[in-house]
N, C-alpha and C positions, 0 to 999 in steps of 0.2 A: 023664218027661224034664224036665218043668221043677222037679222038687223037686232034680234033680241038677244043674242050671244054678245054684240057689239055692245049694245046699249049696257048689257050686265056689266060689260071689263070695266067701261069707261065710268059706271058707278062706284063701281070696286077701286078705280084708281083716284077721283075723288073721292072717296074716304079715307084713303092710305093719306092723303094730300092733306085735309082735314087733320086728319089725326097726328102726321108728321108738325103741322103749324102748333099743339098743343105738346108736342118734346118731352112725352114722360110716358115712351114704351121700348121695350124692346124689341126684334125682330117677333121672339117667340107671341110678346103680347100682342106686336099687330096684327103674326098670323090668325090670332085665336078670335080677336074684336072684328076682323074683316071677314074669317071663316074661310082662308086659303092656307095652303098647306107652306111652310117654310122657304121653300125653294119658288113657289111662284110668286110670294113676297118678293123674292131679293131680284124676281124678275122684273115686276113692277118698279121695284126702287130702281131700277134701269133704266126703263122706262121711263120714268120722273126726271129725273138727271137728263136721258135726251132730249127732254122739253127746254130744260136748260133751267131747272131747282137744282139748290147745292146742298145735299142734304151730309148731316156731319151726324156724330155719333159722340157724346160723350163720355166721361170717366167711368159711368155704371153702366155703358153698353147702349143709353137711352140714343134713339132717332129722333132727329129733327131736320125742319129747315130753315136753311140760315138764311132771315129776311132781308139780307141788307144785300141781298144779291138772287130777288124774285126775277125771274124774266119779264120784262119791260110790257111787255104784252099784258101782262099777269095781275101788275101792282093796283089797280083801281078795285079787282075783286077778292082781293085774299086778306088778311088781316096783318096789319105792320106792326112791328114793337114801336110804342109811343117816343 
């Protein structure tokens, strides 16, 4: 049971990943696309940043992450701006 609690988070936090690389949600939208409650979002996005993504916020609140600073580990799988 808890390898599939593990395997859930770690899905959950690839998608938050996923969907921060596409830059057109808000906290509220990501909670509701990912199906976690507000507050365990902004723990994830914690999370995310300790991997070492920089993830920034724009003028209408929207999340994203800013590719030109992917953790080096990272860059072969994630999608770059051209």
């Amino acid at each position: 049971m808890e390898n599939k609690k593990l395997t859930n988070k770690i899905k959950v936090l690839f998608r938050i990943v996923e969907l921060l690389q596409a830059g057109n949600y808000t906290a509220s939208q990501l909670s509701e696309l990912v199906g976690i409650p507000n507050r365990t979002l902004h723990r994830y996005l914690l999370k995310i940043e300790d991997i070492g993504f920089v993830i920034d916020k724009d003028f209408k609140g929207r999340f994203f992450i800013n590719n030109s600073v992917v953790p080096d580990f990272l860059k072969g799988y994630l999608k770059t701006a051209a």
